[in-house]
C-alpha positions in Angstrom: -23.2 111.1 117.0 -20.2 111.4 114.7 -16.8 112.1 116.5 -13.3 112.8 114.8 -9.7 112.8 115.3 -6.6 113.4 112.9 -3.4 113.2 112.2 -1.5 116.0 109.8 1.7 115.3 107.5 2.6 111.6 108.6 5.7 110.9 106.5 3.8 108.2 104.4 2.5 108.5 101.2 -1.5 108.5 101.2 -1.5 105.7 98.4 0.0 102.9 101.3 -1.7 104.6 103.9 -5.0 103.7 101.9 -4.5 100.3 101.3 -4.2 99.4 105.2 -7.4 101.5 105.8 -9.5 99.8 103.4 -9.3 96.5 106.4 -10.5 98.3 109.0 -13.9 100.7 107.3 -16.7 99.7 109.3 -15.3 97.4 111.7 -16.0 98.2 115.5 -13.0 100.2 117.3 -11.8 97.3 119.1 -12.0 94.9 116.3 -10.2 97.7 114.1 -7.2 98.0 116.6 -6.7 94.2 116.8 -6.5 93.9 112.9 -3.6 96.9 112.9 -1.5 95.4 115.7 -1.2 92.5 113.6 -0.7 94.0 109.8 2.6 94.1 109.2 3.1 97.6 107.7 4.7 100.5 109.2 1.9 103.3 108.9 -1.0 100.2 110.8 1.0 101.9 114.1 0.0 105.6 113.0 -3.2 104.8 112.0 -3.7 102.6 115.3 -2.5 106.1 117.2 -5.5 108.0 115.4 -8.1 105.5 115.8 -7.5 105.5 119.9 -7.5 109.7 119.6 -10.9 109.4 118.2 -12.3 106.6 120.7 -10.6 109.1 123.3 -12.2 112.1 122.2 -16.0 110.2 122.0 -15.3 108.8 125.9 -13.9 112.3 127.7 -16.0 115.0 125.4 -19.3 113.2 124.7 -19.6 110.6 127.3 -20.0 107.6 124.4 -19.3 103.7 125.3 -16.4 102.6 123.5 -17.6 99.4 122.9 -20.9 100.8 120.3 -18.1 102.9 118.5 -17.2 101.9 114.9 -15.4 103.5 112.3 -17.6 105.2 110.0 -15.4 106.6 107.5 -11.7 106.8 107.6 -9.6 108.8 104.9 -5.9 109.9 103.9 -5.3 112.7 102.1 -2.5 114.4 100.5 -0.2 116.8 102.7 2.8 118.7 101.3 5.1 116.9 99.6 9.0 117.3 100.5 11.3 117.7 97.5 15.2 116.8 98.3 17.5 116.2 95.5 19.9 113.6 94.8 23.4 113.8 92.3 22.9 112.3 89.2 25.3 111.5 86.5 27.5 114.7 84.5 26.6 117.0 87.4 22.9 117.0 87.0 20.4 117.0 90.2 17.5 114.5 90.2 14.3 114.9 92.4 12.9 113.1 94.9 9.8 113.2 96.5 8.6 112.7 99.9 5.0 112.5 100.4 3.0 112.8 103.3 -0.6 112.6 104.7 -3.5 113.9 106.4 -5.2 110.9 107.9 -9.0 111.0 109.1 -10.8 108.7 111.5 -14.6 109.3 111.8 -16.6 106.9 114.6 -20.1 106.8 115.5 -22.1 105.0 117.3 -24.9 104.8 115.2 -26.2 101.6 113.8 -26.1 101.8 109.8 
């Protein structure tokens, strides 16, 4: 069985929110959430936050052991992006972009 849990318009773009996700595909829950309390980039904590709303959701709605759970797939996408502005030289405005994400955890407990 396939459960899910996610996390809309975390103020990070999706590109670094990626490249800590591609350590933990496929790794049991437990393993996963060692490895992000011990990366060293900001967004490992949000992602960590996800991954235990999942393993939450499989124990309290669907009754699953958290310790056959894995991450199947795991995914950022792109939210909306906040534009701000910032002074530039002979009065002109320049723009800056804030990104954020939609991140995705799916676990199962099926054996692949």
């Amino acid at each position: 069985m396939q459960v899910q849990a996610s996390a809309k318009f975390v103020r990070s773009s999706p590109r670094k929110v990626r490249l800590v996700m591609q350590g933990i595909r496929g790794l049991p829950v437990e393993e996963a959430l060692l490895q992000l309390r011990y990366t060293p980039k900001p967004i490992a904590r949000d992602i960590a936050k996800v991954l235990a709303s999942a393993a939450a959701n499989a124990e309290n709605n669907f009754a699953l052991d958290r310790d056959e759970l894995k991450v199947h797939s795991i995914y950022a996408g792109d939210g909306r992006t906040l534009r701000r502005f910032r002074p530039k030289a002979r009065g002109r405005a320049g723009r800056i972009l804030r990104r954020t994400s939609h991140i995705t955890v799916v676990l199962t407990d099926e054996e692949n």
